[in-house]
N, C-alpha and C positions, 0 to 999 in steps of 0.2 A: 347203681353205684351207691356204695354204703355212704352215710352223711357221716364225717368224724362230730364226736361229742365235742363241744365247745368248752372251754377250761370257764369255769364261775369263780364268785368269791362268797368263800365263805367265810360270816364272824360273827365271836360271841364275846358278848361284856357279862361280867358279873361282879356288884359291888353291894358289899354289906358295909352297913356305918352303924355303931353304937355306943349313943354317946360321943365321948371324944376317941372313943377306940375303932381303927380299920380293923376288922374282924375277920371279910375275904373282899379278895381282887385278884380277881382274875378277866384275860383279855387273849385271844387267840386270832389267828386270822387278819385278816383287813380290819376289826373291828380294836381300838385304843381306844386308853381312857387314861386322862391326865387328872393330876387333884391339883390344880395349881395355888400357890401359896395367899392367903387372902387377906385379910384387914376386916371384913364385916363380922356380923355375927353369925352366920352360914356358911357352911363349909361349899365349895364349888368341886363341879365333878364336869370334866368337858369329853363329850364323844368324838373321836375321829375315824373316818373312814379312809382309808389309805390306798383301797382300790381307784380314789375320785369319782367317785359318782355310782349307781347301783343300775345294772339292766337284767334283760328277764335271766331267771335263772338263779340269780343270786338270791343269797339268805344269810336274813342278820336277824340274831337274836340276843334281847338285852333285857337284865335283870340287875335292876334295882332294891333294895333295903337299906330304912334308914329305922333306927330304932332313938326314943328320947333324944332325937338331934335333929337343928335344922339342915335340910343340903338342899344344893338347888343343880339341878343336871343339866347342860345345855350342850350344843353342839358347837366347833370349829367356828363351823362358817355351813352356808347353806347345802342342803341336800339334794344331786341331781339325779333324776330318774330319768336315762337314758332309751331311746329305742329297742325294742324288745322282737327278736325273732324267733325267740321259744317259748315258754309258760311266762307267768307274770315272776316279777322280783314276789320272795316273801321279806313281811320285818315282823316281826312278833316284839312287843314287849310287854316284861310285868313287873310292876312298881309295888310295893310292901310298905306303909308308914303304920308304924307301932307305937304304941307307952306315949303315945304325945307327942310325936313328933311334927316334925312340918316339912313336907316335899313337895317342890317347885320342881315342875317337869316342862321346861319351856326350851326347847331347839329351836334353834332358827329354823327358815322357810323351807319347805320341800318344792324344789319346780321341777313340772313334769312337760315333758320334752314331747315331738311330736312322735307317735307312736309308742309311747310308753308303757309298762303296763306294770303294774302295783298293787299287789295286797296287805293292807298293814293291817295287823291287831296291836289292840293296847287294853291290857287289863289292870287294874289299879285293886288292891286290899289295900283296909286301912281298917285302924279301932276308930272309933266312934270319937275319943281324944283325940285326934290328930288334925292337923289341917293342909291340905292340898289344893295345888294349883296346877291346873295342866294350860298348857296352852298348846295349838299345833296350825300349822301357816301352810295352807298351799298356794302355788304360783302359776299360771299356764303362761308358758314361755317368758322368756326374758328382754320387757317393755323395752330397754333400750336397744335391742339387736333387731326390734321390728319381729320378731319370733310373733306366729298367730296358731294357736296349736289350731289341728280341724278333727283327728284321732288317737287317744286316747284309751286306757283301762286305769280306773283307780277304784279301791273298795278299802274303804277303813272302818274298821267298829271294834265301838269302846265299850267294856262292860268294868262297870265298877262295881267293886262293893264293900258295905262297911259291918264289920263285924260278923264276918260269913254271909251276909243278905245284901242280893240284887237290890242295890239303892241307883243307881242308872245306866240306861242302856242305850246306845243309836247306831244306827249301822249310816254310813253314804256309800251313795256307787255314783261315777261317771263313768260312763263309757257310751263307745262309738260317734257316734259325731257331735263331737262337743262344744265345736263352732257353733254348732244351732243351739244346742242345749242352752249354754253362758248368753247368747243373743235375744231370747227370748225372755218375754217379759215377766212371766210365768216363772223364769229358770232362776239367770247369772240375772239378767236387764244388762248385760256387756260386762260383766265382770272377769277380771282376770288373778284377781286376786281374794280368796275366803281364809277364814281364819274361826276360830270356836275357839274361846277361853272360857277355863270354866274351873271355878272355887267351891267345895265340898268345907265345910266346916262348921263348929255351932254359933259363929258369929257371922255366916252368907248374908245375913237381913242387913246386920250392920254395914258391912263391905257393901256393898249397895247404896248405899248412901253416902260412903265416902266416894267409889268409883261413878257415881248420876253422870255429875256434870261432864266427868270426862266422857264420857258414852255419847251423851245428850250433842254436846258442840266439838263435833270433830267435822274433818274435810268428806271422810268413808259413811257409806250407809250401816248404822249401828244400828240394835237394839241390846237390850237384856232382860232377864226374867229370875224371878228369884222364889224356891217353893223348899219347901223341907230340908233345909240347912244345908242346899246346892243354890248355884250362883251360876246363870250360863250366857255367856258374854256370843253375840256372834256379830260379823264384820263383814263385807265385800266394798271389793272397789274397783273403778275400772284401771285405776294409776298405784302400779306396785310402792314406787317410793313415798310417796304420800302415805299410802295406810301401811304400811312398816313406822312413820313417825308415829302413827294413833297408836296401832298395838302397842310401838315401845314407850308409848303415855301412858297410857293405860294400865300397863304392866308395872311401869315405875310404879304409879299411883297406890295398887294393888298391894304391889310389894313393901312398899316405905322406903323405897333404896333402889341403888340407881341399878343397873341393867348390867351383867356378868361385862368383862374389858372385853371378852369376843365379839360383843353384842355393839359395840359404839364404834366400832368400825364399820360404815357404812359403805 
């Protein structure tokens, strides 16, 4: 008996900013983008996914450009990676900061459900003037529902570069049993919650110094590291809502300004 193909979602964003000028936008599919009206100095740019949530099968692809202006992208509200019974979800994304500009690429959390399965890329250009901030939040299952993921696929890798040249690269994979993986001391040490921030810019040494202390005294296990005008912040925790308060300190801090109105809804 023939298996019927399962209906997917497909979406794609694409936004140019220059200057104070929208240049293109465009949005197809499952995949929205709102510019909602703002007060700061950065223009905001918010993703929505309108299928609720992404399982195998599905593919989102999203493109960004910001040319001499600041934007800052975020999402809704958080991303689910649902149970997957055929290939993994694809997300691609690629980010362009030109002429000095500054893009803040910080979505809220991704959590991944049991049996999920996820391949994200994220590739980032930028001139050598510009400055960036990426941040990205995984979750395994959702603390307050008791959720304990045990099965898994996730694989994310990021290649940036500034001025045509590979200036950083790292790939992660979870997969198969990632109860033990996250349990082990060696792994997670029980963590349910990782995060990687990370600042590209020719002031990283300085930001370091402004973001120590918040790094140094929070509730999550921190570190940072700081080499050739990048800045790479990483985090775990066993307790989701606790290190959501640090990344969103942290990110304040970073930033100088408070946290997109999506984002203060907890």
């Amino acid at each position: 008996m023939k298996v019927p193909k399962l209906q997917r979602a497909r979406g794609k964003i694409g936004l140019h900013l220059n200057g104070q000028k929208l240049e293109h936008l465009y949005q197809s599919g499952c995949a929205k983008l709102m510019l909602p009206k703002t007060y700061g100095n950065m223009s905001e740019a918010v993703m929505l996914n309108t299928a609720g949530g992404i399982t195998g099968g599905d593919r989102l692809d999203v493109s960004i450009m910001t040319q001499s202006s600041p934007l800052i992208v975020t999402t809704q509200t958080a991303e689910r990676i649902y149970r997957s019974s055929t290939e993994p979800a694809k997300v691609y994304v690629e980010l362009h900061a030109e002429q000095a500009a500054i893009l803040h690429w910080i979505p809220q959390e991704t959590i991944l459900f049991e049996g999920s399965e996820l391949d994200r890329t994220i590739r980032l250009n930028m001139s050598a003037d510009s400055k960036c901030l990426l941040a990205e939040t995984i979750v395994l299952g959702r603390e307050a529902m008791g959720e304990m993921i045990q099965n898994c696929h996730f694989t994310d890798n990021w290649r940036l570069f500034r001025d045509g040249k590979l200036f950083h690269a790292e790939s992660f994979r979870l997969n198969g049993n990632v109860a033990e993986i996250m349990a082990a001391a060696a792994g997670g040490n029980g963590a349910r919650i990782l995060s990687t921030i990370f600042y590209a810019g020719n002031d990283a040494e300085q930001m370091s110094f402004t973001v120590k202390s918040a790094v140094e005294n929070n509730t999550s296990n921190c570190a940072m590291s700081t080499w050739e005008d990048k800045l790479v912040i990483r985090l775990v925790s066993r307790h989701s809502q606790t290190a959501r308060a640090d990344i969103n300190n942290i990110l304040c801090i970073m930033r100088q300004q408070p946290m997109p109105r999506v984002w203060q809804v907890f």
